[in-house]
Short mmCIF file of the C-alpha atoms (twelve columns), coordinates in Angstrom:
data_MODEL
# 
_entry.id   MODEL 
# 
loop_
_atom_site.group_PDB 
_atom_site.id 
_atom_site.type_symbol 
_atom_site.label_atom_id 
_atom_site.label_alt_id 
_atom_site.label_comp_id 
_atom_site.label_asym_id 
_atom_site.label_seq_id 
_atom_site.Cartn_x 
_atom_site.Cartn_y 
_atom_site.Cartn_z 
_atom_site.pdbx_PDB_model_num 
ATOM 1   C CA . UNK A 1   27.691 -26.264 -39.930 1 
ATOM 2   C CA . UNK A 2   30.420 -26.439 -42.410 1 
ATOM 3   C CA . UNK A 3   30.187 -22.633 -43.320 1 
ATOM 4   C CA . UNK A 4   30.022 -22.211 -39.763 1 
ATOM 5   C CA . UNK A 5   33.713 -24.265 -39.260 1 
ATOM 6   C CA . UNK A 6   35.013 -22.161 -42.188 1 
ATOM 7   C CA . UNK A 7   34.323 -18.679 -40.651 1 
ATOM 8   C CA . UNK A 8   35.848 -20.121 -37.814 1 
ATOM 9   C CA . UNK A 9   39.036 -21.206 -39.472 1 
ATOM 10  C CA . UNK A 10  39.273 -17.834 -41.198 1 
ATOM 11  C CA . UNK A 11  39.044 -16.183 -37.892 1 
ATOM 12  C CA . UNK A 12  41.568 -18.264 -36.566 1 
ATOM 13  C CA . UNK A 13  43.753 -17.209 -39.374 1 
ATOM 14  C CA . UNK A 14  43.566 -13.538 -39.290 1 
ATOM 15  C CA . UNK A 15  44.091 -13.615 -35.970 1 
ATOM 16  C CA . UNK A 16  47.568 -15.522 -36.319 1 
ATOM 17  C CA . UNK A 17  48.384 -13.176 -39.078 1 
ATOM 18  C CA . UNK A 18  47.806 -10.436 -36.616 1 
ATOM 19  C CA . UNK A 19  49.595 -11.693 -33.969 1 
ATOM 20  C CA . UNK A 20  52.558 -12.593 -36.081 1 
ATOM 21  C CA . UNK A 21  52.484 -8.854  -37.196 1 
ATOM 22  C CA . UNK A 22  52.396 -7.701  -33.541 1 
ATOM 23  C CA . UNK A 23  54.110 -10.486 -31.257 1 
ATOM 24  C CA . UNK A 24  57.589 -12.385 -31.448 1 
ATOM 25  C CA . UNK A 25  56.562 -15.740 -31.634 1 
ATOM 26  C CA . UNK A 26  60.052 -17.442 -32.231 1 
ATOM 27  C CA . UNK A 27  60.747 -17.545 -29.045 1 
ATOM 28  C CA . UNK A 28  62.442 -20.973 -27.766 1 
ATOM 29  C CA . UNK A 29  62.038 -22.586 -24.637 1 
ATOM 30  C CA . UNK A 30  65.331 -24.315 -25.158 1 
ATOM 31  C CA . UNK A 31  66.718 -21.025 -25.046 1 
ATOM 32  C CA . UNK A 32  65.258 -20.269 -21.461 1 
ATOM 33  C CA . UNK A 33  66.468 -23.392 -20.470 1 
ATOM 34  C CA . UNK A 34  69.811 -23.419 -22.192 1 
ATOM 35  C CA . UNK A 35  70.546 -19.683 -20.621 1 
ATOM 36  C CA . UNK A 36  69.255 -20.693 -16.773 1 
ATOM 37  C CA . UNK A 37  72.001 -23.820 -16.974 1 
ATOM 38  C CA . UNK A 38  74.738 -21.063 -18.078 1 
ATOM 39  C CA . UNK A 39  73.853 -18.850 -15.013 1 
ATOM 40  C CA . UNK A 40  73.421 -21.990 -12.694 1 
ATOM 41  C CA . UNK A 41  77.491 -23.102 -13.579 1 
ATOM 42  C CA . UNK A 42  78.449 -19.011 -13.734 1 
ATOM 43  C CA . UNK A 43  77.071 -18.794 -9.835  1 
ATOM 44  C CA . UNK A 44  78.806 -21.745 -8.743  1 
ATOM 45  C CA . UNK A 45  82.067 -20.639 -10.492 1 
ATOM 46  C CA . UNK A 46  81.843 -17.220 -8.681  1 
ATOM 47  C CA . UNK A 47  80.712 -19.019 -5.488  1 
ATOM 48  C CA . UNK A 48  84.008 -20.973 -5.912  1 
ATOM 49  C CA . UNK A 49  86.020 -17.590 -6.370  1 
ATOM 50  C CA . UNK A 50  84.663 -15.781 -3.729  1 
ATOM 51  C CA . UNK A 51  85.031 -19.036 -1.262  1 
ATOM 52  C CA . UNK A 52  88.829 -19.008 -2.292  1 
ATOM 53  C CA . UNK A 53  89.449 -15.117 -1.653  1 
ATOM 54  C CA . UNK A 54  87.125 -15.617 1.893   1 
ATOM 55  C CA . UNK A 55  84.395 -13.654 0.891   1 
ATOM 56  C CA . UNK A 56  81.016 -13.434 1.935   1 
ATOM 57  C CA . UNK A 57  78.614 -11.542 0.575   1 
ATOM 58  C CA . UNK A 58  77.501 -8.966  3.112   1 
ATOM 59  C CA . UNK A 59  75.947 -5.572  3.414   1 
ATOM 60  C CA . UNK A 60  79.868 -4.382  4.605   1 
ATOM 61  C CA . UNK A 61  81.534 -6.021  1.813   1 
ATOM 62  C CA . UNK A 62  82.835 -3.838  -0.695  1 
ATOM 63  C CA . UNK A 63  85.107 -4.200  -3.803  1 
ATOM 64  C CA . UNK A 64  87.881 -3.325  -2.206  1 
ATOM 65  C CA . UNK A 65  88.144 -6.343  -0.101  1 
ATOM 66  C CA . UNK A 66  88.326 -8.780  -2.912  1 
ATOM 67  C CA . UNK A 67  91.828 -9.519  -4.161  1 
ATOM 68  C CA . UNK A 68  92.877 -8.301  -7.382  1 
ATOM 69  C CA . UNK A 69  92.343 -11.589 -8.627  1 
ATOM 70  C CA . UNK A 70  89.055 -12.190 -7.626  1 
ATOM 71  C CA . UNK A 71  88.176 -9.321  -9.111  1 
ATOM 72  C CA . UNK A 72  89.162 -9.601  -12.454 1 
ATOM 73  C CA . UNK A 73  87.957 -13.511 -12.556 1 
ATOM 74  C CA . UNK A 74  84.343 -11.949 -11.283 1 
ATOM 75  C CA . UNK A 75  84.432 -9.658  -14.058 1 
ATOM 76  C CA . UNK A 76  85.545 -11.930 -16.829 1 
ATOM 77  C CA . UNK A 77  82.921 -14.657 -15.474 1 
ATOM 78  C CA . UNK A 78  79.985 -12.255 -15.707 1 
ATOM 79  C CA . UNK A 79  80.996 -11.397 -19.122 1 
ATOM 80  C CA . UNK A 80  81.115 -14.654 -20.623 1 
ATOM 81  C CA . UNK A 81  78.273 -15.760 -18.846 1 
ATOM 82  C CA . UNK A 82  75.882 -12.543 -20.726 1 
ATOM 83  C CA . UNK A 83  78.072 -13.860 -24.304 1 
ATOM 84  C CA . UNK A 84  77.572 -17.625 -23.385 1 
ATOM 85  C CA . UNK A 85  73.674 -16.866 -22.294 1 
ATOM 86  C CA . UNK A 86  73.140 -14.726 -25.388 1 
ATOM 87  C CA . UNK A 87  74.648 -17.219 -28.026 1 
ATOM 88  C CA . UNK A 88  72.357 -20.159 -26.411 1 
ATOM 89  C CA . UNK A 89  69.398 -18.637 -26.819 1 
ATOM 90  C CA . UNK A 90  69.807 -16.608 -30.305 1 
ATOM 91  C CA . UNK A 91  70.774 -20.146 -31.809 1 
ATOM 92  C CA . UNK A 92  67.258 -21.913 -30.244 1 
ATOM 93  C CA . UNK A 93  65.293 -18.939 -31.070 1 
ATOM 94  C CA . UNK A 94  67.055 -18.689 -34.894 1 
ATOM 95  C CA . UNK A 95  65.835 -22.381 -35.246 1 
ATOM 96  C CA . UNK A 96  62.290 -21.332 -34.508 1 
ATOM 97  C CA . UNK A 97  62.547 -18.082 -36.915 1 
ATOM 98  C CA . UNK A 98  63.728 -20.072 -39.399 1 
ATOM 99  C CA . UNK A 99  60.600 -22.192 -38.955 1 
ATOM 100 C CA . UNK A 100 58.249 -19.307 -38.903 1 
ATOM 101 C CA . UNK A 101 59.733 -18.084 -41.696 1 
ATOM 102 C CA . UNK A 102 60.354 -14.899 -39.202 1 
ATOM 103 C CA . UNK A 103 61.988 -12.126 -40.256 1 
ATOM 104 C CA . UNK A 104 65.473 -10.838 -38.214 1 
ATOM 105 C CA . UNK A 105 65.298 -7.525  -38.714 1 
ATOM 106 C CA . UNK A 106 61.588 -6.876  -38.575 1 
ATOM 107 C CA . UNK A 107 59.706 -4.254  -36.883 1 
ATOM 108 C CA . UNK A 108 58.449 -6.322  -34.168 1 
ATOM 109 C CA . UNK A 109 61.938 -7.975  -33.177 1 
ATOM 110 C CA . UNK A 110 63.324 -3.884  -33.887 1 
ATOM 111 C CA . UNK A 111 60.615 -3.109  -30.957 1 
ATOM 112 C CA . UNK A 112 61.997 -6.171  -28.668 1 
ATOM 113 C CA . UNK A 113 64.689 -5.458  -28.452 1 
ATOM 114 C CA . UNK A 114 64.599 -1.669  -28.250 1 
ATOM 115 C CA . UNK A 115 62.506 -2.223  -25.129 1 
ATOM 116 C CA . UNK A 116 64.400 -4.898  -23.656 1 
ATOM 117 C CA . UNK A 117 68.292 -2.982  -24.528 1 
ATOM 118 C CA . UNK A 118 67.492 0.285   -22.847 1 
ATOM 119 C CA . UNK A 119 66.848 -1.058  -19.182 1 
ATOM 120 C CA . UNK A 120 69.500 -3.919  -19.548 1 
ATOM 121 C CA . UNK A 121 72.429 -1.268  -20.978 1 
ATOM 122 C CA . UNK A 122 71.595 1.220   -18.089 1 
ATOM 123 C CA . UNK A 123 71.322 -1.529  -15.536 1 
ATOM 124 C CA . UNK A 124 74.990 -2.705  -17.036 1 
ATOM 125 C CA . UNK A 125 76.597 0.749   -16.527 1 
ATOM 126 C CA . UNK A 126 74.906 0.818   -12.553 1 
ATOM 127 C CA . UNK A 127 76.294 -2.338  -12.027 1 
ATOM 128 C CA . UNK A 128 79.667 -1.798  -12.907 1 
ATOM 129 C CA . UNK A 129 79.322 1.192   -11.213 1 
ATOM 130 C CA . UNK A 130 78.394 -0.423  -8.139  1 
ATOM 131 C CA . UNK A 131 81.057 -3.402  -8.595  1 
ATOM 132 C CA . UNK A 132 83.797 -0.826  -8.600  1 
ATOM 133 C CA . UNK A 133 82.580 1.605   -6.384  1 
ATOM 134 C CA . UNK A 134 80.343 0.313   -4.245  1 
ATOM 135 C CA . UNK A 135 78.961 -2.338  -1.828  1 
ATOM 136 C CA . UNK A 136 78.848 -6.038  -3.326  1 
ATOM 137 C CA . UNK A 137 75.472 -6.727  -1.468  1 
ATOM 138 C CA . UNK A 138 73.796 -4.274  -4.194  1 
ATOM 139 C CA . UNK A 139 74.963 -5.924  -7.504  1 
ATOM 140 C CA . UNK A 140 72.503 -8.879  -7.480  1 
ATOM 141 C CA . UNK A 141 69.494 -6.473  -6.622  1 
ATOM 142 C CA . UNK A 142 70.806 -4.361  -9.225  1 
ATOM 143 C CA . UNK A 143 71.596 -7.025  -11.936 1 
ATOM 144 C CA . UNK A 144 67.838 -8.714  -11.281 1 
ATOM 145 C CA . UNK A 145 65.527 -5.214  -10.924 1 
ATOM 146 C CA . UNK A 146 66.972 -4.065  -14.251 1 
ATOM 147 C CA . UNK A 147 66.620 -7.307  -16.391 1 
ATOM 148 C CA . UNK A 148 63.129 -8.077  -14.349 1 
ATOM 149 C CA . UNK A 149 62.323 -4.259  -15.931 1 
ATOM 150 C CA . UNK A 150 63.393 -5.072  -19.564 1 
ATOM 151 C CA . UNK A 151 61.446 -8.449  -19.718 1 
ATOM 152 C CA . UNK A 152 58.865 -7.168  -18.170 1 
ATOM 153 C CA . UNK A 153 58.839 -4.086  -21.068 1 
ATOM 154 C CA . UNK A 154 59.351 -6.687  -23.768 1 
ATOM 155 C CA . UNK A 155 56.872 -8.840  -22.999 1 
ATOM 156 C CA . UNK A 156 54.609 -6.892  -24.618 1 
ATOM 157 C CA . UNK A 157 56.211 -7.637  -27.912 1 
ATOM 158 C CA . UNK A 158 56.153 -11.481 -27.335 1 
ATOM 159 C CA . UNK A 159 54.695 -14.293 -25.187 1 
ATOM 160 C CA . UNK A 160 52.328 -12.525 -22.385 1 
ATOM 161 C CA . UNK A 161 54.093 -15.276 -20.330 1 
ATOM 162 C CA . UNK A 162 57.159 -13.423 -20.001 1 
ATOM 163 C CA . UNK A 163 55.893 -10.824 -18.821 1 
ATOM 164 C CA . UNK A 164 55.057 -12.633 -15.521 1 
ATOM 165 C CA . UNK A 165 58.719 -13.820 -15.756 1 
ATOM 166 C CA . UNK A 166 59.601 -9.918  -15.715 1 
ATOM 167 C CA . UNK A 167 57.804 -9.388  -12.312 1 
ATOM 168 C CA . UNK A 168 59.683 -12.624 -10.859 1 
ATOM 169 C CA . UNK A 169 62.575 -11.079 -11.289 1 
ATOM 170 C CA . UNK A 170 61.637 -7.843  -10.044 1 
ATOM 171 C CA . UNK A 171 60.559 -9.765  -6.921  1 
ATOM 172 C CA . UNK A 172 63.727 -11.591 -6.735  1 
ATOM 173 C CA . UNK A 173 65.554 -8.646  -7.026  1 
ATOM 174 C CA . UNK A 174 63.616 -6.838  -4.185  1 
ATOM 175 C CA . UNK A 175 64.042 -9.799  -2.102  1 
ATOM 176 C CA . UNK A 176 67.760 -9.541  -2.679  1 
ATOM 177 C CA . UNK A 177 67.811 -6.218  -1.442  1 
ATOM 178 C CA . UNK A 178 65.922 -7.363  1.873   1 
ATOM 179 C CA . UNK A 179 68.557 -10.224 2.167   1 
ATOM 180 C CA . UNK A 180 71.855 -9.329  1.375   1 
ATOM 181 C CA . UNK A 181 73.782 -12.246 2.737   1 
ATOM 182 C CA . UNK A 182 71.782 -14.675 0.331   1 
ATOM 183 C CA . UNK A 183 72.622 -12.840 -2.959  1 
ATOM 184 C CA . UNK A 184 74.696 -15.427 -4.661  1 
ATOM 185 C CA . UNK A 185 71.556 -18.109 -4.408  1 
ATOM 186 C CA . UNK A 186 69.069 -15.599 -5.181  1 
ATOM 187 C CA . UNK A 187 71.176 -14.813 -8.360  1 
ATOM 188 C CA . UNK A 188 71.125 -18.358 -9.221  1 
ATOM 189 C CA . UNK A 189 67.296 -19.058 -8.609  1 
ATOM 190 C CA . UNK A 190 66.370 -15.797 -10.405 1 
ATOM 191 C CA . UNK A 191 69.084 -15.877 -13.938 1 
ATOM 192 C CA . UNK A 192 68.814 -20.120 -13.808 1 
ATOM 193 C CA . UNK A 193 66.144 -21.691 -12.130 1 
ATOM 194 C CA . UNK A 194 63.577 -19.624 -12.882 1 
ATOM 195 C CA . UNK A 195 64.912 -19.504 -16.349 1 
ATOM 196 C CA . UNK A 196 64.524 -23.152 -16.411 1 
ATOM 197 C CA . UNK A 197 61.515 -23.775 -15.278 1 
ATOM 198 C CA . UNK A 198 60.148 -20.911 -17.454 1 
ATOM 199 C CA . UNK A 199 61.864 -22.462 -20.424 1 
ATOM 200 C CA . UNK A 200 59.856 -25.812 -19.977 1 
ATOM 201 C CA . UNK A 201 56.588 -24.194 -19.413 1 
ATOM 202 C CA . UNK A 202 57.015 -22.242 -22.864 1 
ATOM 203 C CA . UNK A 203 58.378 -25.674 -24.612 1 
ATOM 204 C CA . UNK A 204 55.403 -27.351 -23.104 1 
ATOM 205 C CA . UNK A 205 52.883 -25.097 -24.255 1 
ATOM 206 C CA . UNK A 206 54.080 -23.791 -27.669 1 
ATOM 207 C CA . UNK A 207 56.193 -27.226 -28.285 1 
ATOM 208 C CA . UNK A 208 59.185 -24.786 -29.346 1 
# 
């Protein structure tokens, strides 16, 4: 029995050593949680901007109609929400690398976030594209098919979990499409609730 436990225990081990040499496995649930309440407080700030200007989000609504102002304040907002988002969760996850004695610059996080930049940089550039140019009804699809497409492409590099979270968002962002007048709240559920909740499932199970 006891030589029985020990092969066990070595299997156990070589298969951690293999995942670790495969998977990102520093990543935080605090960080999932930290980044949904960011989004959650960015989509009632821009819920309070576009109230002020008059503006509902609506399949006719385009750029033009928003004030100057509004504009601007949008476009600053999103961008500190992505730096305020980002800086959250690199500091949780840089607690648990530090833990895992995890390397930075490895070949697995090199493979993250290759896979996870790509679809996020391109889905940037069509949503500026689309903020300047073309009906506001189609950012929030935009914004949540792209980042649904690079955590769904990461996920194979970490947590088979977020993977799942990948196709939420896709979903989310198909739904958004369907239901243009509700893209402010499905922007909200998909970038902080479901952010949220994902981020205490992943604490819950991996207790980081």
């Amino acid at each position: 029995m006891a030589t029985i436990d020990s092969g066990l225990r070595d299997i156990a081990e070589i298969r951690s050593i293999m995942e670790r040499s495969t998977k990102f496995i520093s990543l935080s649930g605090f960080s999932g949680i930290g980044a949904g309440t960011v989004a959650l407080l960015g989509a009632w700030m821009a819920g309070s901007f576009l109230s002020a200007d008059g503006v509902t989000i609506t399949a006719a609504m385009t750029s033009a109609d928003l004030q100057p102002g509004t504009r601007s304040n949008l476009l600053l907002l999103g961008i500190g929400i992505l730096v305020c988002a980002l800086a959250v969760a690199w500091f949780f996850s840089r607690r648990v690398m530090r833990a895992h004695a995890e390397p930075v610059h490895g070949p697995v996080m090199r493979h993250l976030v290759l896979s996870l930049a790509v679809p996020l940089l391109v889905g940037t550039v069509m949503t500026l594209l689309l903020f300047f140019h073309g009906p506001l009804w189609t950012i929030v699809p935009s914004m949540l098919l792209f980042y649904g497409l690079g955590i769904f492409s990461a996920g194979s590099f970490t947590f088979g979990e977020i993977r799942t979270l990948g196709v939420i968002e896709i979903l989310l962002g198909l739904l958004a499409a369907l239901l243009p007048g509700h893209g402010l709240v499905l922007w909200a559920t998909g970038f902080g609730g479901v952010h949220i909740l994902y981020g205490i499932l992943l604490f819950r199970k991996y207790r980081q």
